[in-house]
LUMDOPA-405794 format. One record per atom (N, C-alpha, C): residue number from 1; z, y, x; residue in three letters. Coordinates in steps of 0.2 Angstrom, whole numbers. Each point is the difference from the previous one (the first is absolute). Layout:
% residues N
+------+-------+-------+-------+------+
: resi :    zz :    yy :    xx : resn :
+------+-------+-------+-------+------+
:  NUM :     Z :     Y :     X :  Ala :
...
+------+-------+-------+-------+------+
This chain:
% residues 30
+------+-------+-------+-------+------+
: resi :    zz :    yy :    xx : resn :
+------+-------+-------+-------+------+
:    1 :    31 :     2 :  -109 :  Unk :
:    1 :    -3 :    -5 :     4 :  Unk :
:    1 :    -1 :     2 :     7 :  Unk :
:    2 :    -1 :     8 :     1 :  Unk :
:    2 :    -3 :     1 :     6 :  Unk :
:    2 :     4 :     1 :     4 :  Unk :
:    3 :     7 :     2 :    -4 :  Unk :
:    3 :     9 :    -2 :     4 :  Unk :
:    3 :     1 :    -6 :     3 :  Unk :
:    4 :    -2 :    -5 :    -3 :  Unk :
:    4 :     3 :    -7 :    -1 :  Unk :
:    4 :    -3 :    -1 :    10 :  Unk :
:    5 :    -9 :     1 :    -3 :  Unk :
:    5 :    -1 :     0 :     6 :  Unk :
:    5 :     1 :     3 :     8 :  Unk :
:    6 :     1 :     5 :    -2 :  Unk :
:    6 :     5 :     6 :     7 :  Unk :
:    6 :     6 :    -4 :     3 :  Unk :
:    7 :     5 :    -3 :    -7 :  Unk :
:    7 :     5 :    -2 :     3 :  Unk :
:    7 :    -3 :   -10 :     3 :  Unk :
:    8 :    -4 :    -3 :    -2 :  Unk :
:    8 :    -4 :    -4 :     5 :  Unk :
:    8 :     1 :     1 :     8 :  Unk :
:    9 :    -7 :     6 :    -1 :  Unk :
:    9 :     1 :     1 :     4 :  Unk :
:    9 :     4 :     3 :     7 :  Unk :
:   10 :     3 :     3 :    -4 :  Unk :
:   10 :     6 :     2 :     5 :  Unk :
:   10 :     3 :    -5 :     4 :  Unk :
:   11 :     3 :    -5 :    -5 :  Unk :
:   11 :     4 :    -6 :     1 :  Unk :
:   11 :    -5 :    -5 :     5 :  Unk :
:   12 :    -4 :    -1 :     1 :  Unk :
:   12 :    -5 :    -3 :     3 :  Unk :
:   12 :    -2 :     5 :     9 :  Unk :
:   13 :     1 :     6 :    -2 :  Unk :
:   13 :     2 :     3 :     7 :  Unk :
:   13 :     5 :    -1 :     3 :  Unk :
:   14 :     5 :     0 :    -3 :  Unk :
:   14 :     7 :     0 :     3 :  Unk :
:   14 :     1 :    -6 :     3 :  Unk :
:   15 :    -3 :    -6 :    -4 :  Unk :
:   15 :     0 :    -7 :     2 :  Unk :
:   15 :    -3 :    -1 :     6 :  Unk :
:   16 :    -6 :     3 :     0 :  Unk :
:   16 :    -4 :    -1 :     5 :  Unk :
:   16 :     4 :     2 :     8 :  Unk :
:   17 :     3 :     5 :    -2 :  Unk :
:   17 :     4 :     5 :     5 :  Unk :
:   17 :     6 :    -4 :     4 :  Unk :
:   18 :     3 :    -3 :    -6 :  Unk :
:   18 :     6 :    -4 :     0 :  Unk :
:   18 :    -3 :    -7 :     5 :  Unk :
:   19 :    -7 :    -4 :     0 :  Unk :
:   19 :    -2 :    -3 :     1 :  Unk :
:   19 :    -2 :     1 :     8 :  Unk :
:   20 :    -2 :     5 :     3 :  Unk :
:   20 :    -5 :     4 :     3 :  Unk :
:   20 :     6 :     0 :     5 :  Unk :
:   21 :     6 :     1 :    -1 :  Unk :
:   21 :     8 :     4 :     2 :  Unk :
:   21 :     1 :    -7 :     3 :  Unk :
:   22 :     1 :    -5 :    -3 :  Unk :
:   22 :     2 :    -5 :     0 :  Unk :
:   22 :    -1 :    -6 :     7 :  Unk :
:   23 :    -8 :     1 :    -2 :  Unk :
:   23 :    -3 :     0 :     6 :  Unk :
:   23 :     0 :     1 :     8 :  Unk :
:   24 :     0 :     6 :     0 :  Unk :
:   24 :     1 :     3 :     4 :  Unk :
:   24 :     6 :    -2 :     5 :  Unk :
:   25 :     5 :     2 :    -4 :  Unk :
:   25 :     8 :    -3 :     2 :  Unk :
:   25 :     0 :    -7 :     2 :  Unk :
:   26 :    -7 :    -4 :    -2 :  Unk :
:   26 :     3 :    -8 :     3 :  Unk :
:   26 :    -3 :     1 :     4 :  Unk :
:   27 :    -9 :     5 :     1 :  Unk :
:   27 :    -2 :     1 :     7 :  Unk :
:   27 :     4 :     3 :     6 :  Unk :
:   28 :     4 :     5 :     1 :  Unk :
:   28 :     4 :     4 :     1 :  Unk :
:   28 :     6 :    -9 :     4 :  Unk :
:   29 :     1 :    -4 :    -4 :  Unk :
:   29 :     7 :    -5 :     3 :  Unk :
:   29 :    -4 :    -3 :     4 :  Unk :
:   30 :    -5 :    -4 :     0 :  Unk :
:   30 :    -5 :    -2 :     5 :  Unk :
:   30 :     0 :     2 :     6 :  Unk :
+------+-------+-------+-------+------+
């Protein structure tokens, strides 16, 4: 279970990052 949750969480960093990134690059076109 406490795998299950690591890989959660991971995947919820990475998103954030990917999200985080994203942003960025449309402020950056601005």
């Amino acid at each position: 279970m406490e795998i299950a949750a690591k890989s959660v969480q991971h995947f919820f960093d990475a998103l954030m990052r990917d999200v985080v990134g994203a942003g960025q690059d449309l402020l950056k076109q601005r």
